[in-house]
LUMMIDREN-74960 format. One record per residue (C-alpha): residue number from 1; residue in three letters; z, x, y. Coordinates in nm, 2 decimals, padded with zeros to 4 digits. Layout:
# LUMMIDREN-74960
+-----+-----+--------+--------+--------+
|   i |  aa |      z |      x |      y |
+-----+-----+--------+--------+--------+
| NUM | Ala |      Z |      X |      Y |
...
+-----+-----+--------+--------+--------+
This chain:
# LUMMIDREN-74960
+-----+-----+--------+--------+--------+
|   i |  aa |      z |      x |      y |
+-----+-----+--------+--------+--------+
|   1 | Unk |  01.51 |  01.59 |  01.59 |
|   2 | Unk |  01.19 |  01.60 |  01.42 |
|   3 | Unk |  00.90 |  01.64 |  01.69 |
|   4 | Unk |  00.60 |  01.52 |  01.49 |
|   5 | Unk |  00.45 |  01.27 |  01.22 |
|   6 | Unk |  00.39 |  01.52 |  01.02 |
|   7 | Unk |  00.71 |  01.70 |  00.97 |
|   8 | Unk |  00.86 |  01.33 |  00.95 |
|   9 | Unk |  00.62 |  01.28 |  00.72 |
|  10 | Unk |  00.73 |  01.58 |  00.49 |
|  11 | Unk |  01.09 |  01.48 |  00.59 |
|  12 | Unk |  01.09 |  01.10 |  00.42 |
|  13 | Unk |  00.91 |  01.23 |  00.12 |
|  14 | Unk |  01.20 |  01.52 |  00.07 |
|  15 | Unk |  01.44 |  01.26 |  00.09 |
|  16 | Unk |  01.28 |  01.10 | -00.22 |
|  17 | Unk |  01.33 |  01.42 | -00.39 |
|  18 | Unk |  01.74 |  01.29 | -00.42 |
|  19 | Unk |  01.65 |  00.93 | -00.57 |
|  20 | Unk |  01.60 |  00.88 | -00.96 |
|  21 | Unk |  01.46 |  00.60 | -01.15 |
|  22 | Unk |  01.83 |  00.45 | -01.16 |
|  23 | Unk |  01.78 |  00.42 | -00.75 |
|  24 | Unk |  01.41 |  00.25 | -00.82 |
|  25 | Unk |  01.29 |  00.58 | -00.62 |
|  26 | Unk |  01.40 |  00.34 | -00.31 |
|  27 | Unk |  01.60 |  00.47 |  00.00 |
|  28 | Unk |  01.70 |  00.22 |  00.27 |
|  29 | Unk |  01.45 |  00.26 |  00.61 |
|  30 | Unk |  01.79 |  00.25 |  00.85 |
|  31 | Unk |  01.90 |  00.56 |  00.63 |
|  32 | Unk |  01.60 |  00.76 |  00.67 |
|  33 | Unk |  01.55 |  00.67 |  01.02 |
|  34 | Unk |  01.88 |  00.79 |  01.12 |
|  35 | Unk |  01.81 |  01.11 |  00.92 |
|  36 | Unk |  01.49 |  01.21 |  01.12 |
|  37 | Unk |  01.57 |  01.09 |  01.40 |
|  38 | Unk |  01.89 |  01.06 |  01.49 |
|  39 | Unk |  01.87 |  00.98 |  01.84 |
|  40 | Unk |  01.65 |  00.71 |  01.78 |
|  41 | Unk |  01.46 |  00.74 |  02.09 |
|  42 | Unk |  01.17 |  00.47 |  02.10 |
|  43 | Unk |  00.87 |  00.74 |  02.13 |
|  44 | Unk |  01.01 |  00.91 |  01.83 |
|  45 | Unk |  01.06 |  00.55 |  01.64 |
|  46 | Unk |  00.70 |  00.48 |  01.70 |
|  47 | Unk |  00.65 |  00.83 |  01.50 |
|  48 | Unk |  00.85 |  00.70 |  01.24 |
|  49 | Unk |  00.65 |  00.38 |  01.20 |
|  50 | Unk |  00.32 |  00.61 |  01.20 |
|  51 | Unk |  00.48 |  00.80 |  00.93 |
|  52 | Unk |  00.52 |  00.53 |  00.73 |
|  53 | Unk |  00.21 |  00.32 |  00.78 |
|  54 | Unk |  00.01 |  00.69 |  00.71 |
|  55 | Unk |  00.19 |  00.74 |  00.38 |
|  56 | Unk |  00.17 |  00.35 |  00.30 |
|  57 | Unk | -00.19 |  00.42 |  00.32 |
|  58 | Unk | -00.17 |  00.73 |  00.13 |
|  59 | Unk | -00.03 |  00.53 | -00.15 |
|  60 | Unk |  00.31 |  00.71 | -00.14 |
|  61 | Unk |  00.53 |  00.43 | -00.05 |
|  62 | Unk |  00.54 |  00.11 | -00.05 |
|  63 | Unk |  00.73 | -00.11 |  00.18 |
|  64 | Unk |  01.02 | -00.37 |  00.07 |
|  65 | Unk |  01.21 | -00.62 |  00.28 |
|  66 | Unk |  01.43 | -00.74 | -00.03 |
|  67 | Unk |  01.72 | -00.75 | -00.10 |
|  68 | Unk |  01.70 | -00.51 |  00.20 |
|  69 | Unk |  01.42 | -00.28 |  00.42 |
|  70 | Unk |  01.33 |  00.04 |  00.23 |
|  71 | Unk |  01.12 |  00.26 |  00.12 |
|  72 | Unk |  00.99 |  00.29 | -00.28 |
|  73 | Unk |  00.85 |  00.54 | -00.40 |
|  74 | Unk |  00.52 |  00.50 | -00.59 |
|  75 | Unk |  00.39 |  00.63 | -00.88 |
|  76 | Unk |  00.18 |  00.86 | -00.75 |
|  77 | Unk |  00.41 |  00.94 | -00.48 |
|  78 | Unk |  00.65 |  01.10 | -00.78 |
|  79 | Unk |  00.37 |  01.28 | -00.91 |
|  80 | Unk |  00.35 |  01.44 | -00.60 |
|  81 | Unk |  00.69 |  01.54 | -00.58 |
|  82 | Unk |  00.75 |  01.65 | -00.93 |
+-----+-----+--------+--------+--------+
């Protein structure tokens, strides 16, 4: 189990690193959830949910609800990564 925002963080962005344009850079929330913390204890969800506003805000992701709740992404969010 990952034991802060930061290394969850890191951990959601590394996941990225497997998507390709064909994907839309997009990974379902559930997935990476489950992948960081797989217990899904509700402290550790509220980490999660940090994570993801703090890289939201970063400009890293972006949120989508449709066709299904994941993560995308952004532009500069795969010039980071690459």
């Amino acid at each position: 189990m990952l034991q802060d925002k930061k290394e969850i963080k890191r951990h959601i962005l590394e996941s990225f690193r497997t998507t390709t344009a064909a994907d839309d850079y997009r990974l379902p929330r559930y997935r990476l959830l489950r992948r960081c913390l797989p217990d899904a204890h509700p402290k550790g969800r509220q980490l999660f949910e940090k994570a993801v506003r703090d890289l939201v805000s970063q400009g890293l992701v972006e949120v989508r609800e449709k066709p299904f709740a994941s993560l995308l992404l952004t532009e500069k969010g795969i010039d980071l990564l690459t």
